[in-house]
N, C-alpha and C positions, 0 to 999 in steps of 0.2 A: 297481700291484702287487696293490690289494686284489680287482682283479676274479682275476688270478693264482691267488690263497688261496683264492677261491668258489670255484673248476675245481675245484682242487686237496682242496678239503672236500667237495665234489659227488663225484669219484671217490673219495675215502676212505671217505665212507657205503656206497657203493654197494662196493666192495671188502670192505669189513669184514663188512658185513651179507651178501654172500654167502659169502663164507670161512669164516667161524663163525657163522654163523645159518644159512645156507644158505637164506637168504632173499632174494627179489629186491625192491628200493625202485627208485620212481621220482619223481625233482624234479617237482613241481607247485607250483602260484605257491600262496602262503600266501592263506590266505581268515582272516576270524573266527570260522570255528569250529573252526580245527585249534586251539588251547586252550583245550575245554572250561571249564564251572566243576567238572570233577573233580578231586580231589587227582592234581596233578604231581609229577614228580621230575625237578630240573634237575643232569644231572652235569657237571662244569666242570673244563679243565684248559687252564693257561694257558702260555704261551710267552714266553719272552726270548731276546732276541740282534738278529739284523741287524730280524728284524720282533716288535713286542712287542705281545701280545694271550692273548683266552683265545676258547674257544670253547665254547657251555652246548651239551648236547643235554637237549633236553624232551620226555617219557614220561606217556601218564597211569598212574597207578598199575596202574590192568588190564594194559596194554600192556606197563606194564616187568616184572612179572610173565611175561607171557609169553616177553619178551625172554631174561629170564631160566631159565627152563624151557628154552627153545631151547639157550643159551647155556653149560647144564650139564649138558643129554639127557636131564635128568630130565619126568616130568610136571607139567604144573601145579599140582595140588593140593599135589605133595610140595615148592614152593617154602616154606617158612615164614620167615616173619616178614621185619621192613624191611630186619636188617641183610644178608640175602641179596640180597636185589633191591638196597640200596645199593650192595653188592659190585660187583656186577655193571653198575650201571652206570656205576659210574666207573673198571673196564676198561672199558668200551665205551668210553667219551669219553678213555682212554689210548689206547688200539688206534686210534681216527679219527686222534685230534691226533699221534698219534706216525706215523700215514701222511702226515699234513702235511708234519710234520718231514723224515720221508726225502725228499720228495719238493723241501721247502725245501734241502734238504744238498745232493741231486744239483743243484741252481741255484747251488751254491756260497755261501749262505746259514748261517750259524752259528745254534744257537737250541738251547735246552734245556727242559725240561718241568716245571711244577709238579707237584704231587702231585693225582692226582682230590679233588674236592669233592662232597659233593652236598648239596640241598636240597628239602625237600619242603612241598608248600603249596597250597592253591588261589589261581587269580587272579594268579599269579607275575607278576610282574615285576622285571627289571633296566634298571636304565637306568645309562648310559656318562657317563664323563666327558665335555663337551661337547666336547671336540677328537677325540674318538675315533672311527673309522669303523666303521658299523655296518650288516650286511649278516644278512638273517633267510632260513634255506632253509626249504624242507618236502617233504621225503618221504613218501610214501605207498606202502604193502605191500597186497596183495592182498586183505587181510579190510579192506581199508579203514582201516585202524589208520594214523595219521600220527606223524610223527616231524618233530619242528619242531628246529634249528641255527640256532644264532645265534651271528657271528664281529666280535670287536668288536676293532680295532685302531686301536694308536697313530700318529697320523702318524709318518714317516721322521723328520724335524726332531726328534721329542719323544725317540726312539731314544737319544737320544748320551748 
């Protein structure tokens, strides 16, 4: 099921980010420099029910800025301050995980949504519970700008 979820969060980036960004992404295998040592912003919204996980998307600060500009038609400049860019992307990582979801519901899968999270940091890391499955994508947009997902789920057994 978890390669399922990858598909399923491959098409939802790419869905989302054209529909409301109006931007095209393309999966490319993660290398070590799609996270910089620039300040990130990790937005995060989690899932319960038949499959129980959460899923981060990671932004550098520049980027989710931009994302954000895209994302409210405004210009760049006129983005101010974190809790804009916050805002912003934790819809985005609602609008991904909740195409998940629909996409979990048409399989006949139950599951409901945490509330967005974010965090912001250089160097980030998350690491999982040891039983947990853990799959890392990375997109990349035409300025070169990458976009790193990470989907981290509980075995089925852990579920009940």
């Amino acid at each position: 099921m978890i390669d399922d979820l990858e598909e399923m969060l491959k098409t939802a980036v790419s869905e989302v980010f054209r529909k409301m960004l109006k931007v095209e992404v393309r999966s490319v295998p993660i290398n070590s420099g799609a996270m910089g040592a620039e300040t990130h912003i990790a937005s995060a919204v989690g899932f319960i029910g038949d499959m129980t996980g959460v899923a981060y998307i990671y932004a550098s600060a520049t980027f989710a800025n931009k994302l954000t500009s895209a994302m409210l038609e405004m210009p760049e400049g006129d983005v101010q301050g974190d809790e804009m860019v916050n805002d912003a992307m934790g819809e985005l990582a609602n609008m991904v995980v909740g195409s998940v979801k629909a996409a979990m519901v048409e399989r006949g899968m139950s599951c409901v949504l945490t509330i967005p999270s974010i965090v912001r940091g250089s160097n980030i890391s998350i690491e999982a519970i040891s039983t947990a499955t853990r799959r890392v994508l990375c997109f990349q947009f035409d300025d070169n700008q990458k976009l790193v997902v990470e989907l981290m789920i509980k075995p089925p057994e852990d579920n009940e």
